[in-house]
N, C-alpha and C positions, 0 to 999 in steps of 0.2 A: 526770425519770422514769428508771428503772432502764432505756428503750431507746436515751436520747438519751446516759446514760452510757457505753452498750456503744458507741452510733455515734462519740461522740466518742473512746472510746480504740481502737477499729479505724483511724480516720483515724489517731489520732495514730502509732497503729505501722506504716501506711503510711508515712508521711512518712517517718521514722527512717529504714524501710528503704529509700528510695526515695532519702535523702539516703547511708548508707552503699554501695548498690548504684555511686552514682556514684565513690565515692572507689577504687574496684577495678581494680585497673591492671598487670596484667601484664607483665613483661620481653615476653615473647610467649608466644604459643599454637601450639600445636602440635598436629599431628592424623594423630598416627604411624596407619600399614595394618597394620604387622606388628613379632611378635617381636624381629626385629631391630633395627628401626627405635624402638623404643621403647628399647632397650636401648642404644642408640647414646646417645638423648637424657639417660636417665639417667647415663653416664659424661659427658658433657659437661657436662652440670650440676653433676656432684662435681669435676668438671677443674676447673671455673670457679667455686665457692663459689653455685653459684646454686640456692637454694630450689625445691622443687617442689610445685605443687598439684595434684589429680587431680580433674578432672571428668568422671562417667561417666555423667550423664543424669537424667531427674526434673528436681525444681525444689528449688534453694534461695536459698532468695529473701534472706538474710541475708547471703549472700555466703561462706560457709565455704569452699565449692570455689575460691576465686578468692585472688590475693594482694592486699594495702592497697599504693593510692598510697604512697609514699612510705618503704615498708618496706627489709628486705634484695632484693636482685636475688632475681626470681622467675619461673620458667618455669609455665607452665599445660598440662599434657597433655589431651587430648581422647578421650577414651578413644570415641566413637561408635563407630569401625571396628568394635572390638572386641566380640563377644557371649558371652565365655566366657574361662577363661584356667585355667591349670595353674600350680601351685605345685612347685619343683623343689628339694629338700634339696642345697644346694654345699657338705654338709661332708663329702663323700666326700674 
């Protein structure tokens, strides 16, 4: 029946995701408070050739915000502290 279809491919995109959720493996995480502190981590990251991912809340269950086992070195920022942020033009 057209319900046992819908249940068996809900399951099956559970699984997928529940097997890629696991292969998600960050260099580390980090969970800057401030301005600075963020801006630290990103100059470090370009010092040191290391990828950045940005998680800022919600759900994604796919894994987009997060880096792959096995990828290039990858940092994960946290972005909770944060509820708001300013965009500043550096081509003065």
């Amino acid at each position: 029946s057209l319900y046992d279809d819908s249940r068996e491919q809900f399951a099956s995109t559970l699984r997928s995701t529940a097997t890629s959720d696991a292969m998600l493996s960050p260099d580390a995480i980090v969970y800057p408070t401030s301005g600075d502190e963020l801006s630290a981590i990103v100059d470090f990251a370009a010092s040191c050739d290391y990828k950045l991912s940005i998680r800022s809340g919600g759900h994604q269950f796919s894994g987009y915000s997060s880096c792959k086992a096995g990828g290039s070195s990858c940092i994960q920022i946290d972005m909770t502290s944060f509820n708001s942020f300013s965009l500043v033009d550096g081509t003065d």
